[in-house]
C-alpha positions in Angstrom: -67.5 1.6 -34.6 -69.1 -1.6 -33.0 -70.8 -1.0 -30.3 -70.2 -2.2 -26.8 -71.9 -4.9 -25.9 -74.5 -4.7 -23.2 -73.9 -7.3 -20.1 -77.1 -8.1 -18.0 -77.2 -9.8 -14.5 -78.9 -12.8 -15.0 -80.0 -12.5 -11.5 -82.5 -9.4 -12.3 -82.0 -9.6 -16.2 -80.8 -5.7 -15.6 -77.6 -3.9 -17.3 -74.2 -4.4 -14.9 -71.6 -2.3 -15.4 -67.7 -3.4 -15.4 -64.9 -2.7 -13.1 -61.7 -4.6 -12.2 -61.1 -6.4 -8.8 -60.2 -3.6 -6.9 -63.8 -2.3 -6.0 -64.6 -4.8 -3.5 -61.7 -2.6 -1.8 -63.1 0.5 -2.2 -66.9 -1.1 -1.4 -65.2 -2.2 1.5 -63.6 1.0 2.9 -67.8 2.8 2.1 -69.7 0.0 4.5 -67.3 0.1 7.4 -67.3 4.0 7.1 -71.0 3.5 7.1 -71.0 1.4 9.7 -68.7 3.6 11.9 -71.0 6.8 11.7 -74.2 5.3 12.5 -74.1 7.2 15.7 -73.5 10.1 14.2 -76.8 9.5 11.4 -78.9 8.7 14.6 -78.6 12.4 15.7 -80.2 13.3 12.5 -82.9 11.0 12.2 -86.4 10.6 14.0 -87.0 10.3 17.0 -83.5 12.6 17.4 -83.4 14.5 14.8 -85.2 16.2 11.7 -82.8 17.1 9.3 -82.3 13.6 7.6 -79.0 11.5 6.6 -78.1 11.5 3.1 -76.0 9.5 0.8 -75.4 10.9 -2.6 -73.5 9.6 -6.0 -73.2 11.7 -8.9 -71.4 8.6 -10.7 -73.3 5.8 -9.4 -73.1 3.4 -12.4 -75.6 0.5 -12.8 -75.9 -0.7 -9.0 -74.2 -3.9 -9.8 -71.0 -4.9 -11.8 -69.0 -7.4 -13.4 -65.7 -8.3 -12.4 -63.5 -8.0 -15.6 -62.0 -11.2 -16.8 -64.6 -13.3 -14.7 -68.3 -14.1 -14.3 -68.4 -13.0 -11.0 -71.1 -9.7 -10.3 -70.7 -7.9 -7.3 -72.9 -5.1 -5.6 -72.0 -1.8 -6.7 -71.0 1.3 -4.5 -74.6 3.2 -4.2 -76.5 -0.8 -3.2 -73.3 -1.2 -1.2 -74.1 1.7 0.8 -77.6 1.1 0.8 -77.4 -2.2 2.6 -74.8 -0.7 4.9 -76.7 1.9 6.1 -79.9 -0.8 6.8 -77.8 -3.3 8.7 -76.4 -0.6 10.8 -79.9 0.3 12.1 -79.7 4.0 11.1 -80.4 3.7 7.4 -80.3 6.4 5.0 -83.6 8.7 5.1 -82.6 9.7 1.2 -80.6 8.7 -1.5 -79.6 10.9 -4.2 -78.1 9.1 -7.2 -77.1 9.9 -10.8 -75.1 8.6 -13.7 -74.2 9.9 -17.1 -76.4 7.1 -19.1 -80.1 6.5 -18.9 -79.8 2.7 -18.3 -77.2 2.5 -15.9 -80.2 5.1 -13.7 -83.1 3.1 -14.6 -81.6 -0.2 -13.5 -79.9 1.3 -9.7 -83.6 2.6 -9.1 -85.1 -0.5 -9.9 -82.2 -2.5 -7.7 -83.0 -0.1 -4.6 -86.4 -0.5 -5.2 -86.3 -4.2 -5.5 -84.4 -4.4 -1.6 -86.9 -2.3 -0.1 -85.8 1.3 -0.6 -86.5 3.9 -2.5 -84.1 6.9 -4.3 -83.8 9.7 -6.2 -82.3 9.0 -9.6 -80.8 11.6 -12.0 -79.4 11.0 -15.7 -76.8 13.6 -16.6 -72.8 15.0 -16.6 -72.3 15.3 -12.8 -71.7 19.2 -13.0 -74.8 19.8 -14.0 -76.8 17.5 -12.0 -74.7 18.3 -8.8 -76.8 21.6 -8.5 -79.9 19.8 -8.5 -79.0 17.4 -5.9 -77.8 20.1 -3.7 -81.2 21.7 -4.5 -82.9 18.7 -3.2 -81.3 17.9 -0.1 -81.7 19.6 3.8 -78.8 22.3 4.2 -79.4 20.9 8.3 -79.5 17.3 7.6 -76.0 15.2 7.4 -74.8 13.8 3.8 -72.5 11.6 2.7 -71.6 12.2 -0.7 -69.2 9.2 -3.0 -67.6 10.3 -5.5 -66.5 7.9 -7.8 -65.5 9.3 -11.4 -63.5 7.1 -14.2 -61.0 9.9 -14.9 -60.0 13.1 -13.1 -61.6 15.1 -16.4 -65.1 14.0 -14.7 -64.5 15.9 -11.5 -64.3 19.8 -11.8 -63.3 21.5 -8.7 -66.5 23.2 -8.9 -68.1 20.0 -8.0 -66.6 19.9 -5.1 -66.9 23.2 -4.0 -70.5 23.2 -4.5 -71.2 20.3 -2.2 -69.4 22.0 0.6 -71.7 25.1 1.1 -73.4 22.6 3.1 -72.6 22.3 6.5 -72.2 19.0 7.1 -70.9 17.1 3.7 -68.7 14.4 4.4 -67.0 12.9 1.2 -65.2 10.0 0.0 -63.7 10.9 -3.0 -62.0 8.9 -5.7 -58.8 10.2 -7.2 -57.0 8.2 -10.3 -53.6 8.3 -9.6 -53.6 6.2 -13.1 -55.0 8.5 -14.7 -52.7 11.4 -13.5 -49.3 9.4 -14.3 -50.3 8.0 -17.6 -51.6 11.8 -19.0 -49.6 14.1 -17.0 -48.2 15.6 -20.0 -51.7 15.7 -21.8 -53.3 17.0 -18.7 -50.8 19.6 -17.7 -51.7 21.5 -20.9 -53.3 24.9 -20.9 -57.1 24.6 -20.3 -56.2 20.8 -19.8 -57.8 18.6 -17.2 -55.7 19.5 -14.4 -56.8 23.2 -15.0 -60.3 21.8 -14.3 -59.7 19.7 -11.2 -57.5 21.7 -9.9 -58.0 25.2 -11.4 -54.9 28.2 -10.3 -52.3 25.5 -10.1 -50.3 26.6 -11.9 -49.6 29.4 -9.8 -48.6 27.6 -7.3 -46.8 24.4 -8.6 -43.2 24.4 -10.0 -43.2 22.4 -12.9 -39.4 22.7 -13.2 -39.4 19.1 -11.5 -39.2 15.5 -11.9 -42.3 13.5 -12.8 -42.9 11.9 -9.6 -42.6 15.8 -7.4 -44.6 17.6 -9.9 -47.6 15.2 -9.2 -47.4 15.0 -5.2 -47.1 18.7 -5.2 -50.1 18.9 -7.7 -52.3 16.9 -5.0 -51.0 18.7 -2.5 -51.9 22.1 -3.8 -55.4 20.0 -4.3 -55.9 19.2 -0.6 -54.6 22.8 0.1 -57.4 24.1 -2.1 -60.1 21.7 -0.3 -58.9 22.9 3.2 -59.5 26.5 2.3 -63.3 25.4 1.7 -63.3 25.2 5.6 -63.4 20.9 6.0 -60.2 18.8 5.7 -58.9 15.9 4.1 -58.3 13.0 6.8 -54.8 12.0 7.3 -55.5 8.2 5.7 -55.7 8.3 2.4 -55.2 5.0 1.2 -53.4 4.3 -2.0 -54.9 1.3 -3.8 -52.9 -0.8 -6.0 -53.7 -3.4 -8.8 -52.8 -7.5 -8.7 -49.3 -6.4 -10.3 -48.7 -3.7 -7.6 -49.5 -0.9 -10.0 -50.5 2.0 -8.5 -54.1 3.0 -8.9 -55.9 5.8 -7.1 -56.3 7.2 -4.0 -59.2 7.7 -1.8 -59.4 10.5 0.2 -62.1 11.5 2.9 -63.6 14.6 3.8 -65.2 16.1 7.1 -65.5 19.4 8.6 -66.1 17.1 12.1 -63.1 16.1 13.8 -65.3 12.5 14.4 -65.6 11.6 11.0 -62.4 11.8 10.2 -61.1 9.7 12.9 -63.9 7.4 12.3 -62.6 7.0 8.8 -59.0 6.6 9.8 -60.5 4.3 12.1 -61.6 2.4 9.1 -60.0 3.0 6.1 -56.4 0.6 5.9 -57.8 -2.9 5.7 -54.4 -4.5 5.5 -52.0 -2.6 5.9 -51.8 -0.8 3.0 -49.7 2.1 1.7 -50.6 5.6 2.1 -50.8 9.2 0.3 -47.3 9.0 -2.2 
């Protein structure tokens, strides 16, 4: 098998990753959320506060990335939010950030470091290094976490649920809609993917229905799950779709705090977008 050939920014001569023309969308929903809660990061921060502001990605990628089918190389999510967080005034005070390969970790650091920052890098399968970040963090600080997998099969409920024994986790959290219609079948196996990201479903999900039912009440059981974690899922949760209207993924937020969820349905439909289904 060949191998994949390695793209470099020929800005920083660093390893980009590649993503199709749909981030910026997603980037844009993370800096205006970012944006929106830098009242609520202030609280935490010095002179206020002591507990700290976190942002955390256990599937950060490179830090920048290639626009398929152009030359054009955009900031990725975790510099994304790094710069957000500066020009709001109320920066981050720690940024927790891991990907699955070595390079992709070694060249975010680098870009963080290279803007003024500083993070904490990990290299490993997110439900392992997830523990560690939790370990790292302040259970009284306030954290925003991104999670942005490539394919439901990356993000165990677990993951979630780990994340949320802390107080005050907010989440943005990636969901491949894509992924679900093109490998229902596959998924909806015994000890498939579905069992992992959304484990007991089958308990409560009729599968005795058409396609298009059987995956809203599958997300719906999902969000049911999250709720009985104690935090909910904010009302907008914007569908994204591709440059042939092909339906992507959703994004869907998290907060125990009434305020960040309206500050993200505040945010979140940039043009008027469809919705959840």
């Amino acid at each position: 098998m060949a191998k994949k050939t390695v793209k470099l920014d020929p800005g920083d001569g660093l390893i980009v990753g590649e993503v199709g023309p749909w981030a910026t969308e997603k980037h844009d929903r993370l800096q205006r959320y970012i944006q929106a809660a830098r009242g609520a990061r202030a609280k935490f921060l010095p002179p206020v506060g002591r507990g700290g502001a976190s942002y955390i990605e256990l599937y950060s990628g490179a830090g920048r990335s290639l626009i398929t089918g152009t030359n054009q190389i955009i900031d990725g999510s975790a510099v994304v939010a790094f710069n957000a967080g500066r020009a709001s005034g109320h920066p981050f005070s720690a940024m927790h950030l891991s990907d699955l390969e070595p390079q992709n970790s070694s060249a975010l650091a680098q870009r963080i470091k290279a803007l003024g920052g500083a993070a904490t890098t990990y290299v490993g399968d997110a439900n392992v290094v997830v523990d560690q970040v939790m370990s790292a963090i302040n259970p009284y600080g306030l954290h925003l976490a991104f999670l942005d997998p490539f394919s439901l099969a990356q993000l165990p409920f677990s993951i979630i649920e780990r994340m949320l024994r802390v107080q005050r986790m907010d989440m943005i959290i990636h969901v491949s809609l894509q992924d679900l219609q093109r490998n229902l079948d596959k998924h909806s196996r015994v000890g498939g993917t579905l069992d992992i990201f959304a484990p007991g479903w089958r308990d409560a999900v009729d599968v005795n229905q058409s396609t298009a039912a059987l995956r809203a009440a599958f997300i719906e059981y999902w969000l049911a799950m999250i709720r009985s974690l104690g935090t909910h899922p904010a009302t907008g949760i914007p569908l994204i779709v591709g440059e042939k209207n092909q339906r992507l993924y959703w994004l869907v937020f998290l907060s125990s705090n009434p305020l960040g969820q309206k500050l993200w349905n505040d945010v979140q439909n940039l043009s008027g977008q469809g919705s959840l289904f």
